[in-house]
Residue, then its C-alpha position, 0 to 999 in steps of 0.5 A: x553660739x555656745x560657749x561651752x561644750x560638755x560634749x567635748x568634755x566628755x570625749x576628753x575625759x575619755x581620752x585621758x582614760x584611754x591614755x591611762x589604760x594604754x600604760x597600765x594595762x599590764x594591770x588587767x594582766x593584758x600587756x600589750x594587748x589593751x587599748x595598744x593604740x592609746x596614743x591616738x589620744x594625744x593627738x585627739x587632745x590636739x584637735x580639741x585644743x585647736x578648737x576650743x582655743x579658737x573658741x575661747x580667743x579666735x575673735x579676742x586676738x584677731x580684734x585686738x582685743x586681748x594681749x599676748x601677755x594676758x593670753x600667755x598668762x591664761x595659758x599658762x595658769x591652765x597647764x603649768x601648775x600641775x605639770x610642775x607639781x607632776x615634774x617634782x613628784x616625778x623627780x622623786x619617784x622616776x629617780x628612785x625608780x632608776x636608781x633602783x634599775x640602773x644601781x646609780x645616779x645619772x646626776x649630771x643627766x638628771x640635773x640637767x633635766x630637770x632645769x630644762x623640765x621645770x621651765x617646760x622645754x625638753x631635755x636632750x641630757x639622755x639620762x641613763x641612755x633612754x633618750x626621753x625628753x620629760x624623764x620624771x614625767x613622760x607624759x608631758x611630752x605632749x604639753x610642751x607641744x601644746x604650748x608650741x601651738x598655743x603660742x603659734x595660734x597667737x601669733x599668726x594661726x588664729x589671723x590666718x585668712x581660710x585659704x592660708x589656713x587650708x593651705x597650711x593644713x595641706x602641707x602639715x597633713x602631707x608632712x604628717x603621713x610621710x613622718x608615719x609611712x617612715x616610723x610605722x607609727x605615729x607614736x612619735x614625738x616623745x624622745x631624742x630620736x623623734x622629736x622633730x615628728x612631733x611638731x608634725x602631728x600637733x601642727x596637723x591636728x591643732x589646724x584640724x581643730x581650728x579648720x573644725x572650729x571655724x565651720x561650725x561657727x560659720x553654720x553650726x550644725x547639730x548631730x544625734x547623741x546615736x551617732x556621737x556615742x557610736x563614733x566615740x566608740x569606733x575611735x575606741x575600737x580602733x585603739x584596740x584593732x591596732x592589736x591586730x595591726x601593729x605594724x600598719x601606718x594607715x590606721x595611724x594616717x585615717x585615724x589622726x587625717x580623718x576620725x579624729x577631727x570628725x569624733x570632734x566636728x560631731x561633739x561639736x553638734x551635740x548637746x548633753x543635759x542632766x547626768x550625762x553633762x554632770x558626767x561629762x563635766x566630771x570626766x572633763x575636769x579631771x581629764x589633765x590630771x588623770x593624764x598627768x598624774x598616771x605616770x608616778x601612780x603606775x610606778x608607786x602601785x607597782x612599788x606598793x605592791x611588791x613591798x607590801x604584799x610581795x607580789x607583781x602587782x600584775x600577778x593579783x588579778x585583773x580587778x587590780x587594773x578596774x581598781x587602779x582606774x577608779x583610784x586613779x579618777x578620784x585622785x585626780x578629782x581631789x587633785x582639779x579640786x584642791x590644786x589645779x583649779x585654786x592654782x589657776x585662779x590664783x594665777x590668772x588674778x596674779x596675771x591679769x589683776x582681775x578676779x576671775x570666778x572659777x565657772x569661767x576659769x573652767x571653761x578654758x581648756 
């Protein structure tokens, strides 16, 4: 079976992306109107992390073979340097930012915060009434949740027998559609109010994943390059269709229940060489930090553009937005290259006392 999957990569590093342009499409002058259904992304980055951590560690942990202080140790080395390099860089920018709306310092809030975000746990200070959980780094919401999951699957999802685990994914799919049907949305998750809903959509689509995982390692299956360009972008489309339906939760509960785990289940089928892989390796490293990274670039190049050239930066012209994406890319390449990847190395070695080569290294989600 392989190891590892450019095809996942590449649907990854799409998300990130879609992510990006959902926040920064007032740059493309479409506010509200570009990719408004983005924040399925987060929820497609939970079905892959299901899948790929089953990929990694299913057999490892279930034979006992790895520890949980060495497996909590390559988790960590994997999400928690460029999230705590995003977090300070986001306490100066996010912080001036309210200063600047607000006319002062919330600094009890923000203090408070900050402890909480830097440990990686959310924060119910309610800095300036906004009640956002990660307020110098929105985005990292869905990090915390994710090493909610990453734990769980050590400790008893990834020694789950089939039927429990079915079983499981029944009660967090029913649990999930009725979080939906009651907000409207499954945009949820990310502050004071709905926090507890995003427990709901991890639990669905991490199990998603693992489910996905563990019929394909029992008979993998192979699928058209046609048919997995042409899902990747029906899954885009339906980002942009909620333009049309912003107030309907079953394109939520269809696309997260069914679409999603299928773009995966389908990824999972195929094989990408040459430049096509080259790409998707690409887009694949460079995914977490484009989707980190993005919360203080659209603060700065707002700023930026208002100081130097005295305009809103959505008054330029639309090729602002295509320029802002591809600085944004290259950014985030530089930043996989210089910070996130020697971080982790150094880390894992740190942890474990091996020197690990960064192929490997890579090759972890």
């Amino acid at each position: 079976m392989r190891r590892y999957f450019e095809s996942l990569d590449l649907v990854r590093g799409i998300a990130a992306c879609a992510v990006l342009v959902y926040h920064a499409d007032f740059m493309f002058g479409l506010r509200h109107q570009l990719l408004p259904g983005g924040y399925l992304a987060v929820d497609l980055f939970f079905v892959l992390s299901g899948f790929v951590l089953s990929l990694n560690y299913q057999n490892a942990i279930t034979c006992g073979e790895i520890s949980f202080r060495k497996y909590l140790t390559a988790r960590l080395a994997r999400l928690y340097p460029l999230f705590v390099a995003t977090t300070v860089i986001g306490l100066v920018v996010m912080t001036a930012r309210h200063k600047a709306n607000y006319g002062y310092f919330d600094a009890a809030a923000l203090v408070k915060s900050a402890a909480l975000n830097l440990a990686m746990l959310p924060s119910f200070a309610n800095a300036y009434g906004t009640g956002t959980l990660f307020i110098f780094n929105p985005a990292t919401w869905s990090i915390f949740f994710e090493m909610v999951a990453s734990v769980l699957f050590f400790v008893c999802l990834a020694r789950l027998g089939a039927q429990a685990l079915m079983l499981l994914l029944a009660a967090a799919a029913a649990a999930l559609a009725a979080t939906i049907i009651w907000f409207g949305t499954a945009d949820l998750g990310y502050a004071t109010e709905n926090i507890w809903a995003g427990f709901a959509r991890v639990a669905f689509s991490f199990m998603a994943g693992m489910v996905v995982y563990r019929l394909y390692r029992r008979r993998p299956w192979q699928c058209p390059r046609a048919l997995y360009y042409l899902a990747i972008a029906a899954i885009i489309g339906l980002m942009q269709v909620k333009l049309h339906f912003p107030s309907s939760p079953w394109l939520d509960i269809a696309a997260i229940g069914v679409l999603l785990p299928a773009l995966v289940a389908i990824s999972a089928g195929v094989s990408l060489t040459g430049m096509e892989a080259g790409a998707a390796r690409f887009l694949g490293e460079t995914s977490y930090a484009v989707y980190l990274t993005q919360g203080s670039l659209i603060i700065i190049a707002a700023g930026l553009s208002q100081s130097l050239l005295g305009e809103k930066i959505y008054d330029l012209g639309a090729w602002v937005g295509f320029a802002f994406v591809a600085v944004t890319l290259a950014l985030s390449f530089l930043t996989y290259r210089f910070l996130e990847l020697p971080a982790r190395l150094f880390l894992r070695h740190l942890g474990s006392g091996e020197r690990m080569p960064a192929e490997q290294v890579r090759s972890q989600i």
